[in-house]
C-alpha positions in Angstrom: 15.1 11.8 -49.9 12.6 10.0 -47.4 12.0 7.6 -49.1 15.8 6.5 -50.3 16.5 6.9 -46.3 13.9 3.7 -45.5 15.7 1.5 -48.1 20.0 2.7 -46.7 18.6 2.8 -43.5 15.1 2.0 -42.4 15.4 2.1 -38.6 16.4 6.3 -39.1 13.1 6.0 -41.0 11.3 4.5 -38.4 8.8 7.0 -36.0 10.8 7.9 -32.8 8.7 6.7 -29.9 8.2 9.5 -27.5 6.8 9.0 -23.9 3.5 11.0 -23.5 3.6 14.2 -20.9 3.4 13.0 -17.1 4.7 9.5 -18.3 7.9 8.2 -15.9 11.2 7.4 -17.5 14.7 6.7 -16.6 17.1 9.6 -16.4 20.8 9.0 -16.5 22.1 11.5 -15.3 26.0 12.8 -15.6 28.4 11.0 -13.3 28.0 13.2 -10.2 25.5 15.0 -11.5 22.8 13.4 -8.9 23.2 12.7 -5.1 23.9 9.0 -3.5 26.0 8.4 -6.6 22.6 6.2 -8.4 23.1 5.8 -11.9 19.4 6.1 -12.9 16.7 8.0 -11.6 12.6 8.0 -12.7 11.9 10.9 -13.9 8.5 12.6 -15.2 8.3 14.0 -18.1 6.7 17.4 -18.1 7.9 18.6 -21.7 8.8 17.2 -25.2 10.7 19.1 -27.9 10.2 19.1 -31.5 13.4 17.3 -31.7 12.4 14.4 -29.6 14.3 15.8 -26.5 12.4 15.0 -23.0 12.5 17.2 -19.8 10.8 16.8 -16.6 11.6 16.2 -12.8 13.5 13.4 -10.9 11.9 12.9 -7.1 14.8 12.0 -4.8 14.6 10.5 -1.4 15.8 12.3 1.8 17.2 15.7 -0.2 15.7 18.7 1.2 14.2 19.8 -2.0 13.3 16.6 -2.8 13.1 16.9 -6.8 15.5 18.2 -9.1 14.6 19.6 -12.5 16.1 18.0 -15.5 16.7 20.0 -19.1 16.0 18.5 -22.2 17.9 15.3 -23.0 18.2 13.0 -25.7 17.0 9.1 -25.7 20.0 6.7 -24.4 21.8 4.9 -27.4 25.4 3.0 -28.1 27.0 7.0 -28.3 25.1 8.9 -25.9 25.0 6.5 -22.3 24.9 9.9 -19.9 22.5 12.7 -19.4 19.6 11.2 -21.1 16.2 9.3 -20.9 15.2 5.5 -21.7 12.0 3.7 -21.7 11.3 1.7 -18.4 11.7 -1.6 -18.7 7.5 -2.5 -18.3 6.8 0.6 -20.4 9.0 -1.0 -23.1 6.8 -3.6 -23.7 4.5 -1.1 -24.5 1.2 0.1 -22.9 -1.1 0.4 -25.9 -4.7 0.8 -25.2 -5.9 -2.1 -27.1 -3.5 -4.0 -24.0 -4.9 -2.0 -21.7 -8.4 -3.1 -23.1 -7.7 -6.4 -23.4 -6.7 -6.3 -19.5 -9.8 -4.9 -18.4 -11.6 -7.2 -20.5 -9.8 -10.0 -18.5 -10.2 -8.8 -14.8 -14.0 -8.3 -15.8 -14.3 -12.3 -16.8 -12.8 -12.5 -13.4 -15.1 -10.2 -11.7 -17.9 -11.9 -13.4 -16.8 -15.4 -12.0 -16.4 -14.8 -8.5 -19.9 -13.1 -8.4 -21.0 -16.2 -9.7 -19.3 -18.7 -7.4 -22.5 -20.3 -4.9 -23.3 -18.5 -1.7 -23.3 -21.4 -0.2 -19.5 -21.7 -0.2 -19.5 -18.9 2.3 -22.2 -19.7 4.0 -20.4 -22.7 6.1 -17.5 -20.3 6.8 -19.8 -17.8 8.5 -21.4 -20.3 10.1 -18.2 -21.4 11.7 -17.6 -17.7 12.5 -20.7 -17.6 14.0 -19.7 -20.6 16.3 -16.0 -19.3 17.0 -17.4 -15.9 18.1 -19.9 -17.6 21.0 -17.5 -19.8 22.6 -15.0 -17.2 22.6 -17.8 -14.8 24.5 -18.4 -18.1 26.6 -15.0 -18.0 27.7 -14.8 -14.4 28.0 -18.0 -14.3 30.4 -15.9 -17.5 32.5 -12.8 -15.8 32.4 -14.4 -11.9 33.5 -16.9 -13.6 36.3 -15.2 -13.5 40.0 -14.5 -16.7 41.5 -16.0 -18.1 43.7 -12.4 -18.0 46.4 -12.8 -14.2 45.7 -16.6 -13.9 46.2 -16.4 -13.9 49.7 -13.9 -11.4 49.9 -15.6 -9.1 47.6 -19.0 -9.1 49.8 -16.5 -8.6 53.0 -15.3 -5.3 51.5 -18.9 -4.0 50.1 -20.4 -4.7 53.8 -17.4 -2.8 54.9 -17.8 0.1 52.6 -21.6 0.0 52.9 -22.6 -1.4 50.2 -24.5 -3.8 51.3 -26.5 -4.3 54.0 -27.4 -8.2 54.4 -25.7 -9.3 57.6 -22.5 -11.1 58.4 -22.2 -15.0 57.7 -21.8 -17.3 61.3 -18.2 -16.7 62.8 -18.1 -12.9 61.8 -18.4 -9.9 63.7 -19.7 -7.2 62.4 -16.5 -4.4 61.2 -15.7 -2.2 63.8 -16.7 2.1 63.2 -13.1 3.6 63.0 -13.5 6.8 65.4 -11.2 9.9 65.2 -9.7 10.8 68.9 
């Protein structure tokens, strides 16, 4: 009777697609079934029944357990809109390894190129990192030196503190010893 089945109805003929085992999903769950009142959750699939039913686990956001475990459902169709699974919408598409191939054959022409893009085009913008770098430490060394209002002050307070020993400039007297009474 297979075979009459493909010519009444050939989409019942058709393989069912079934996601592979750690694959994610979308669970529609039953209304209230889920917190934050979503309609759709991801959900991993962790087991497949001979009859095309998928079970796995929804992860949820701020929930103290923060996963729920979610029985075998059927796929989503026109009758069955709640408590079940559907393809997400980039999985639908379809992830088949000769795209996946055909991607990775793409980012390695890309690879490829920029290793062989001139040196030279980065050589001029190190170069002007170079330069950046020593006028900024040129104006770090300016900015960190004492000036020269405050130099004076500064070898006031060393002779004070004894730390240096060269003697007073003309018009200073020589600090005073404190002495305890």
């Amino acid at each position: 009777m297979g075979h009459y089945l493909s010519t009444l109805n050939p989409r019942a003929a058709a393989p069912v697609a079934l996601p592979r085992l750690g694959q994610t999903v979308l669970y529609y769950p039953r209304p209230g079934e889920m917190p934050g009142g979503y309609s759709e959750f991801a959900m991993m699939v962790l087991h497949i029944e001979r009859d095309g039913r998928v079970g796995g686990r929804v992860f949820l956001e701020g929930e103290v357990d923060h996963d729920r475990a979610v029985p075998p459902v059927h796929q989503r169709s026109d009758q069955n809109r709640v408590h079940c699974w559907d393809w997400m919408e980039q999985q639908a598409a379809g992830n088949s390894v000769d795209e996946l191939r055909v991607a990775l054959a793409q980012l390695q022409q890309r690879v490829t190129a920029l290793e062989q893009m001139e040196i030279a085009d980065y050589s001029e913008a190190v170069e002007d990192h170079h330069e950046r770098i020593e006028r900024l430490e040129q104006r770090a060394a300016v900015a960190t030196a004492p000036p020269d209002a405050h130099a004076e002050r500064i070898s006031v307070i060393e002779r004070e503190l004894g730390l240096r020993n060269d003697p007073p400039p003309e018009g200073e007297s020589k600090p005073k010893k404190r002495t305890r009474r």
